[in-house]
C-alpha positions as CSV (number, residue, x, y, z in Angstrom):
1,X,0.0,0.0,0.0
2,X,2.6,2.5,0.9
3,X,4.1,1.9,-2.7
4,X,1.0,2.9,-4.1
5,X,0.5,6.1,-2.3
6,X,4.5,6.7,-3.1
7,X,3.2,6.5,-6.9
8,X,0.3,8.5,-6.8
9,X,2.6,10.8,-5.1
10,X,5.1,10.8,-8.0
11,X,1.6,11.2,-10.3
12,X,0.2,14.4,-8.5
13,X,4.0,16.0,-8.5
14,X,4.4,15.1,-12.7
15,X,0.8,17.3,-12.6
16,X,2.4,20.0,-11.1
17,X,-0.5,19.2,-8.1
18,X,2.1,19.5,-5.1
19,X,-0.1,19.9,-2.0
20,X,-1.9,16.1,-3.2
21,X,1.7,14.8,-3.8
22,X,3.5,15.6,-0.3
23,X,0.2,14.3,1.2
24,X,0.3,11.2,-0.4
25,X,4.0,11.1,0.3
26,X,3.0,11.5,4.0
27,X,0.5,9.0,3.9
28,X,3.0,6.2,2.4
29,X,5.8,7.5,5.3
30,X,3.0,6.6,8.1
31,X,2.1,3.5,6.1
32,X,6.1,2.4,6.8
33,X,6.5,3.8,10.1
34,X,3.9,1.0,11.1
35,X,5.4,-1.4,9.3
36,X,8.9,-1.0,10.8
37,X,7.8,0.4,14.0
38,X,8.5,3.7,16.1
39,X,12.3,2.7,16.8
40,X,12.7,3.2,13.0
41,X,16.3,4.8,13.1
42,X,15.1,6.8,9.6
43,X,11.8,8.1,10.8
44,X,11.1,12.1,11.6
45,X,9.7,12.6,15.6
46,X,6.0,14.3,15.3
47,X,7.8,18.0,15.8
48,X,10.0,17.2,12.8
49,X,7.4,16.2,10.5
50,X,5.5,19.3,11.5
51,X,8.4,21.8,10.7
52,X,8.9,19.7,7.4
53,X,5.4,19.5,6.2
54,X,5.6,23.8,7.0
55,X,8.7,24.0,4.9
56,X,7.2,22.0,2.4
57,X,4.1,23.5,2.3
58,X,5.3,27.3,1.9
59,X,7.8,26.2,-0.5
60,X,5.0,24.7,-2.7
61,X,2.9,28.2,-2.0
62,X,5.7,30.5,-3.1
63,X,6.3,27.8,-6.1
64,X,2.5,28.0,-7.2
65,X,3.2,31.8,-7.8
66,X,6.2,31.5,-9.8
67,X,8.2,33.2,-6.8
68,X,10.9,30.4,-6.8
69,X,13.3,33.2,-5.1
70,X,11.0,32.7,-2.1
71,X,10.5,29.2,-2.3
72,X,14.1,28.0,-2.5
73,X,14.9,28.7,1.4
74,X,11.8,27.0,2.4
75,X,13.0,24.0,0.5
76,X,16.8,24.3,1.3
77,X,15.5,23.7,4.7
78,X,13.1,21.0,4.4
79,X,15.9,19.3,2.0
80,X,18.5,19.7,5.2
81,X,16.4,18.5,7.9
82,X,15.3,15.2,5.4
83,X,18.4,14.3,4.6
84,X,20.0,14.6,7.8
85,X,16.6,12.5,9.5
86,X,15.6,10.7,6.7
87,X,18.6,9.8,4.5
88,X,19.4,10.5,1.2
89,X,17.8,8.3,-1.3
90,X,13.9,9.0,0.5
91,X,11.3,10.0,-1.3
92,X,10.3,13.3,0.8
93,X,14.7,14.3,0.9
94,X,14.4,13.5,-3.5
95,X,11.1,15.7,-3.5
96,X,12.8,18.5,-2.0
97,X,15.9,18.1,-3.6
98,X,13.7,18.5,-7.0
99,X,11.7,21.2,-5.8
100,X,15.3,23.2,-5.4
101,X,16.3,22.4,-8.1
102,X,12.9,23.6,-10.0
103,X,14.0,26.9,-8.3
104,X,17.3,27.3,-9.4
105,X,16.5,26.4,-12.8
106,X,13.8,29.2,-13.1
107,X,15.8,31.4,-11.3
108,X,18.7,30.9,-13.6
């Protein structure tokens, strides 16, 4: 099931539909968090899943306007705090990694 969500995730992100995407993304996370159990080494604590899902979430806002000079700190951060929690090859740390680089790009 989680591998589903993951896809729909990667779906709603192709159609530029962000805010479906990271929720889909979050609803595959708490689908493996069950699965491998709160003393998963790789999994955020409920404060940093709330300060991620803030980063992400004004990223995507500043994004939707075509203000990727506002966006990219918001997803500097949230690509930071997932890589450092979540590792490098995860799906949220890859979606922010995009995301910055989405910025750069149209800032460039």
């Amino acid at each position: 099931m989680a591998k589903k969500y993951s896809n729909q995730a990667e779906e709603y992100y192709k159609k530029g539909q962000y805010k479906q995407a990271l929720l889909f993304t979050q609803k595959a996370d708490n689908l493996k968090k069950k699965a491998l159990g709160k003393k998963q080494p790789n999994s955020l604590s409920p404060e940093q899943n709330k300060q991620l899902t803030l980063y992400m979430n004004q990223a995507i806002k500043y994004q939707q306007k075509g203000d990727f000079k506002q966006a990219l700190p918001f997803y500097e951060k949230s690509y930071h705090l997932s890589q450092e929690v979540l590792g490098t090859k995860d799906y949220v740390t890859l979606t922010s990694l995009n995301g910055l680089a989405l910025c750069e790009y149209n800032e460039w």
